[in-house]
C-alpha positions in Angstrom: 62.6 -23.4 -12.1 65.7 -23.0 -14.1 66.0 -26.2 -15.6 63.7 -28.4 -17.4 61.0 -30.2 -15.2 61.2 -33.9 -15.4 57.6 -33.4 -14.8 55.3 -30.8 -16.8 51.5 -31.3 -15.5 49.1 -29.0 -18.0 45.8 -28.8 -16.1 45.9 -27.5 -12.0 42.7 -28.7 -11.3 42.8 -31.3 -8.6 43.4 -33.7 -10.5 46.8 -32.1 -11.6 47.0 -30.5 -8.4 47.1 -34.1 -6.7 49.7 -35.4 -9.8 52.2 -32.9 -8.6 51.8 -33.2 -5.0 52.5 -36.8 -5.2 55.7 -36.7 -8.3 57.1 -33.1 -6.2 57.2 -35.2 -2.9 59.0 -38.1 -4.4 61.7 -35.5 -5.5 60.9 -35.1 -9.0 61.5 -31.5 -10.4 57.4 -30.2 -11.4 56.1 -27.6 -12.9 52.4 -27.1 -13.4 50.5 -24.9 -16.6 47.4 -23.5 -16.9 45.5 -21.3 -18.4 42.8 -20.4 -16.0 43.0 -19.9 -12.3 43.9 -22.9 -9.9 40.5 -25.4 -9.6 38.9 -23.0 -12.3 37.6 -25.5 -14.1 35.8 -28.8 -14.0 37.3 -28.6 -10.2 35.2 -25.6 -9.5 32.0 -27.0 -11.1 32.0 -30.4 -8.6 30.2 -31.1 -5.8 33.0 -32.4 -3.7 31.9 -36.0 -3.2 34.0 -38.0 -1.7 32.4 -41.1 -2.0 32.9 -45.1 -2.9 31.0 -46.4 -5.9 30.7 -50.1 -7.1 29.9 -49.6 -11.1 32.8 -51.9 -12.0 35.4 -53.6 -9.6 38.1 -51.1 -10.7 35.6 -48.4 -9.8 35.4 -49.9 -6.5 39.0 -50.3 -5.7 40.2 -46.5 -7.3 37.1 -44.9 -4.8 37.9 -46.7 -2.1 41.7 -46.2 -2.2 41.2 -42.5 -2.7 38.4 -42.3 0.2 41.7 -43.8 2.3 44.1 -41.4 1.1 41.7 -38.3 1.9 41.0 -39.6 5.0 44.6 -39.8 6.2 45.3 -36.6 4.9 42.1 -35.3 6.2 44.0 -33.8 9.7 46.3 -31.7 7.6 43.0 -29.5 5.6 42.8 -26.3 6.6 39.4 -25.0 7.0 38.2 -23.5 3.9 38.7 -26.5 2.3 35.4 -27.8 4.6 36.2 -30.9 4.4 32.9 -32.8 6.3 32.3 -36.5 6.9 29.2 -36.4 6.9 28.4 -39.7 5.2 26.1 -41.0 2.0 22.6 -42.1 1.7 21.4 -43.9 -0.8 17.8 -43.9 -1.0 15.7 -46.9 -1.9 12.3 -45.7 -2.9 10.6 -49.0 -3.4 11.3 -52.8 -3.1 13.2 -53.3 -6.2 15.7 -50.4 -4.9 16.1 -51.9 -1.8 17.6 -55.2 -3.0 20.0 -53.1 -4.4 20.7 -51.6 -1.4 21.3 -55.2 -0.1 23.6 -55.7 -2.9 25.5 -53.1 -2.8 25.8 -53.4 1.4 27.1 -57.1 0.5 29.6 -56.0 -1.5 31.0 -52.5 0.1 31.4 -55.0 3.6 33.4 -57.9 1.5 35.1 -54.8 0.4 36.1 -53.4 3.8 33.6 -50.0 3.2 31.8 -49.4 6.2 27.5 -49.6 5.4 24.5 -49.6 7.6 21.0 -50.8 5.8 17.9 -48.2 7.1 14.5 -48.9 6.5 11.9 -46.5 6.2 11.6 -46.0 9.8 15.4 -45.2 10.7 15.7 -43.7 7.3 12.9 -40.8 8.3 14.8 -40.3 11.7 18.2 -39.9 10.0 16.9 -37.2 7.6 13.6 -36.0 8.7 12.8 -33.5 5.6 12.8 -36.6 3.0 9.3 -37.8 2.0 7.5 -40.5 4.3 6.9 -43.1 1.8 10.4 -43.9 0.8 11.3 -47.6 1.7 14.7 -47.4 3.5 18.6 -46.9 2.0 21.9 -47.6 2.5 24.3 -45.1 5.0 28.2 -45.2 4.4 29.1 -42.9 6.7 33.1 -42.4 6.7 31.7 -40.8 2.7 32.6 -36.9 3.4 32.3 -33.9 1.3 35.0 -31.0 0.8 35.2 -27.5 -1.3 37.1 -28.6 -4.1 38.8 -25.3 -5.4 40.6 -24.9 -2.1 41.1 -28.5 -1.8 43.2 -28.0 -5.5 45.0 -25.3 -4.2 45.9 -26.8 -0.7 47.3 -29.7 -3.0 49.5 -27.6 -4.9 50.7 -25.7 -2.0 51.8 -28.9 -0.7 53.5 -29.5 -4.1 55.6 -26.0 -4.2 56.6 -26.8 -0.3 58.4 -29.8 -2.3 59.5 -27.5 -4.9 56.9 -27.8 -7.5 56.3 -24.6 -9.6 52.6 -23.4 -11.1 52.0 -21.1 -13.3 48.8 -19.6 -14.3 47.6 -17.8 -16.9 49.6 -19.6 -19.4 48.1 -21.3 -22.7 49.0 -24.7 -23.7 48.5 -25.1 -27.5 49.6 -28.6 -28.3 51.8 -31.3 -26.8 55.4 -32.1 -28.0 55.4 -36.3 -28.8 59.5 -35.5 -28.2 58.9 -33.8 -24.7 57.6 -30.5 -23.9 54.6 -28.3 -25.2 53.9 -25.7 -27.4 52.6 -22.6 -25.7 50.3 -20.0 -26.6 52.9 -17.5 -27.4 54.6 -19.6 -29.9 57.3 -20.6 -27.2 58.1 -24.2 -26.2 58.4 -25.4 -23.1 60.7 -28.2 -22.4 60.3 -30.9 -20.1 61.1 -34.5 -19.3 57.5 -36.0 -19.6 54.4 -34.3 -20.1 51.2 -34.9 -18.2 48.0 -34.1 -19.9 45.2 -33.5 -17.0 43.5 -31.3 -18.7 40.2 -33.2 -18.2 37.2 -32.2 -20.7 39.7 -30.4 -22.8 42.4 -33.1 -22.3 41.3 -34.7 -26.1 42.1 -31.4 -27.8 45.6 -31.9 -26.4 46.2 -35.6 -27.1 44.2 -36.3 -30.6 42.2 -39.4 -30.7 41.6 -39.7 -26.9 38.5 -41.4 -26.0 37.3 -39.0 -23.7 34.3 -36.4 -24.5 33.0 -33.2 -22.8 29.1 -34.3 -20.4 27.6 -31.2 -19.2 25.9 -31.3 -16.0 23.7 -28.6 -14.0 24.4 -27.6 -9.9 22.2 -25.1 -8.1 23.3 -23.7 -4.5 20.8 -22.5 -1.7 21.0 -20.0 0.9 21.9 -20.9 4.7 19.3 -24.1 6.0 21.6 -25.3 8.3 20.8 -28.6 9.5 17.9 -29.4 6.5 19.7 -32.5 5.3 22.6 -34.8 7.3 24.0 -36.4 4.2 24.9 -36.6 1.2 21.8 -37.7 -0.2 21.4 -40.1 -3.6 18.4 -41.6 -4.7 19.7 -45.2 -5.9 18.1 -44.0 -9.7 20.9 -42.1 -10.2 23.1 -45.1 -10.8 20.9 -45.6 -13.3 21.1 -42.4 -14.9 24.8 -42.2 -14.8 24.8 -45.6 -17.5 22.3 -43.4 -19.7 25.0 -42.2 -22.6 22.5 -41.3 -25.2 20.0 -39.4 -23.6 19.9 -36.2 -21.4 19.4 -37.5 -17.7 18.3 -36.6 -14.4 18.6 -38.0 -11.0 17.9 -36.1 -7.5 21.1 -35.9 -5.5 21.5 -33.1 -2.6 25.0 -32.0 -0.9 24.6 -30.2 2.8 27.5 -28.0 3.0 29.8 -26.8 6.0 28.3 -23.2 5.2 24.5 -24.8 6.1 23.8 -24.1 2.2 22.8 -27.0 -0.2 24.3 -28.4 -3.5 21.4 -29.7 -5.5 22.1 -32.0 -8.7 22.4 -33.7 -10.7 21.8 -33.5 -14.7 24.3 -35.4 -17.5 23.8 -34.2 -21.3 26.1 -35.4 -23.9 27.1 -33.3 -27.2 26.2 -30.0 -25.7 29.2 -28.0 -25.6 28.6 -24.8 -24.5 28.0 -23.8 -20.5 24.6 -22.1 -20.7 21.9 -23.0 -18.5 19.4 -25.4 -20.1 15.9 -24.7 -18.6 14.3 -27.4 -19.2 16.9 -30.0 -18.0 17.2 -27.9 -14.4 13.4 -27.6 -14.2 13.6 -31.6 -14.4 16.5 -31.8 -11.9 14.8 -29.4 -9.6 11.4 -31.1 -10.3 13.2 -34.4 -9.1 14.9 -32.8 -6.5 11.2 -31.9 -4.9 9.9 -35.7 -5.2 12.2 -36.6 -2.4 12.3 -33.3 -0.5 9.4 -31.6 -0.6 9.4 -29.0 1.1 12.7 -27.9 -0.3 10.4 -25.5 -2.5 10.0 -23.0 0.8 13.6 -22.4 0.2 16.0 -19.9 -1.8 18.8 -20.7 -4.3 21.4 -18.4 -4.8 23.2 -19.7 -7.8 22.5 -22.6 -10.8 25.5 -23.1 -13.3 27.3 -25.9 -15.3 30.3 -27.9 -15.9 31.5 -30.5 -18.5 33.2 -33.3 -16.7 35.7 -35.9 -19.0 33.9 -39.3 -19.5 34.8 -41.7 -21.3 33.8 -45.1 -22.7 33.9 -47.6 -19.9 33.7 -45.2 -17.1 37.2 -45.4 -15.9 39.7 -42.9 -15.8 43.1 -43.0 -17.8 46.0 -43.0 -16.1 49.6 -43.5 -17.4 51.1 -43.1 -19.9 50.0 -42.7 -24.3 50.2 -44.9 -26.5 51.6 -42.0 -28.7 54.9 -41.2 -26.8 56.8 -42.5 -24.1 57.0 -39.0 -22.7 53.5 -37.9 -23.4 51.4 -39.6 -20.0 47.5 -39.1 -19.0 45.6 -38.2 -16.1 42.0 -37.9 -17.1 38.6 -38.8 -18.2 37.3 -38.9 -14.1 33.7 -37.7 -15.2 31.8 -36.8 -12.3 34.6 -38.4 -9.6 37.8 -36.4 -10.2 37.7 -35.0 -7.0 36.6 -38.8 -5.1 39.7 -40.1 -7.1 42.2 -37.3 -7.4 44.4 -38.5 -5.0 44.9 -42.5 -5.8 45.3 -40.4 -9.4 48.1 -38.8 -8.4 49.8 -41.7 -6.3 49.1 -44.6 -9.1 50.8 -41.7 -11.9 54.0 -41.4 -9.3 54.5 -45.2 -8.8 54.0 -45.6 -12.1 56.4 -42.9 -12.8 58.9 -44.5 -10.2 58.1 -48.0 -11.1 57.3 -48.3 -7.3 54.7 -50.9 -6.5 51.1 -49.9 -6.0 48.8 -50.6 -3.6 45.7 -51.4 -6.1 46.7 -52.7 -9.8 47.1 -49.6 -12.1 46.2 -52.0 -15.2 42.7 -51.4 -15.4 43.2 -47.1 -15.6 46.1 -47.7 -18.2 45.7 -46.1 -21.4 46.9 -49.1 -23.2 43.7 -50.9 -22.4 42.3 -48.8 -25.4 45.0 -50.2 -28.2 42.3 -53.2 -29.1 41.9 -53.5 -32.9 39.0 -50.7 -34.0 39.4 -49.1 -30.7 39.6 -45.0 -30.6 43.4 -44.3 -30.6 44.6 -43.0 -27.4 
């Protein structure tokens, strides 16, 4: 790329990945930084859910837009990317969980999501290594998983068919408010806009971003092929994922294409560093046992961690700053970048475009955070 992008994206997870599939297609000139490896990152550290959730109504319509979009493009994945509908369950372990599982089946159908309500009966049959005295839960069954480092780079591939350009290896140091970055060598880089998707590290870029680092645990198992069916939640882990002071737990369990197992989940705030924290995957693991017990019998291969970008009402930010015109934001997914990285990447280009969406971009907009005493974005 001789010329200046219009578009520089710094961050090629898949989030980025999906920004510049989306902006190179509509015929924007792209060129994608960063200094690790493709899906190196938070990308790498996900389990690859692709999955509708109902926290907030925005939540609802970003997950389920996205679900769409993979779907359609679904056909076009090569194989390592493993993409597998293999559908959610959440689990209802007594009656108070199971009138959320009505709720949340009332709400996904008025919604146009697909759900089927088991009891404890249908629920044992559907996955018979779960625990007998679990009350029922709630299928969704067009949910799917994928692998989402190849899914990043598929993504990107699709981007420099349109003429995108990534490099790797390269250090952005800071943002230019006038257009372009500072790199790591002291050069600039210029370019039309800038897009900062550089997730848990996207506030070091764009000072006074509301977004903050939440480190969570995964372990992987050897080959079980055929131990679990689904994706498998309990219905506490919505719970969890509202905890924002306190290190949390919930038991939630990934089959893979492979026939291995993703086990998580853990969230910790203010810890910074990627070591493993005994004690919080003793409790995950522990938690991970009360629903499938005999999941001790088996091996695990691998336990690491990852920081995902949360921020304060849950909702990613999408568009552009409040600081430039030419500075814009893709970030702050938490633990559903790769559910939401394509809706990302088409809400940023008809933004860009000022085509008309097909959900209202409002509620993602960084401007939502310009309130009086709000953090600065």
């Amino acid at each position: 790329m001789t010329t200046a992008p219009d578009i520089l994206i710094v961050g090629a997870g898949i989030v980025g990945a999906a920004c510049a599939a989306e902006c190179a297609r509509a015929g924007l000139r792209v060129l994608v930084l960063d200094r690790g490896p493709i899906g190196g990152g938070t990308t790498a550290a996900g389990m690859g859910h692709l999955v509708v959730m109902d926290d907030s109504p925005a939540q609802f319509a970003l997950t389920a837009y996205s679900r769409r979009l993979w779907q359609q493009l679904a056909p076009q994945l090569p194989a390592d990317v493993e993409y597998d509908p293999c559908g959610t369950v959440w689990i209802a372990a007594d009656e108070q969980e199971m009138a959320e599982v009505r709720r949340k089946e009332t709400l996904y159908r008025a919604g146009g999501v697909r759900t089927e309500v088991l009891d404890g009966t249908t629920l044992a049959a559907a996955e018979p290594n779960l625990r007998r005295d679990l009350m029922g839960g709630l299928r969704v069954p067009d949910d799917a998983v994928l692998y989402p480092p190849t899914a990043a780079g598929f993504l990107l591939k699709q981007a420099c068919a349109a003429g995108a350009e990534v490099r790797t290896g390269v250090e952005v140091r800071s943002l230019v408010p006038a257009g372009g970055v500072m790199l790591g060598d002291g050069s600039r880089q210029a370019a039309g806009l800038v897009v900062n998707a550089a997730g848990p590290w996207s506030s070091a870029l764009s000072p006074g971003l509301p977004v903050w680092k939440r480190k969570g645990h995964l372990v992987i198992t050897d080959r079980y092929r055929g131990f679990v069916h689904h994706q498998l939640i309990e219905l506490g882990y919505l719970k969890s994922a509202h905890v924002v002071a306190a290190d949390s737990v919930a038991f939630n369990i990934q089959p893979r294409k492979t026939g291995q197992m993703l086990i998580g989940s853990s969230r910790q705030y203010q810890s910074e560093d990627t070591k493993i924290d005994q004690p919080i995957l003793d409790r995950m693991l522990r938690r991970a046992l009360e629903y499938l017990p005999t999941l001790g019998r088996l091996s695990a291969i691998r336990c690491w961690t990852g920081h995902r970008a949360a921020t304060p009402d849950k909702l990613p930010i999408i568009g552009p700053s409040l600081e430039s015109e030419r500075l814009w934001l893709a970030t702050g997914h938490e633990g559903l970048g790769i559910a939401t990285s394509l809706a990302t990447g088409r809400l940023l280009a008809d933004l860009l475009l000022k085509r008309p969406s097909e959900i209202p971009s409002e509620p993602y907009l960084p401007a939502r955070f310009a309130k009086k005493d709000a953090p600065h974005v």
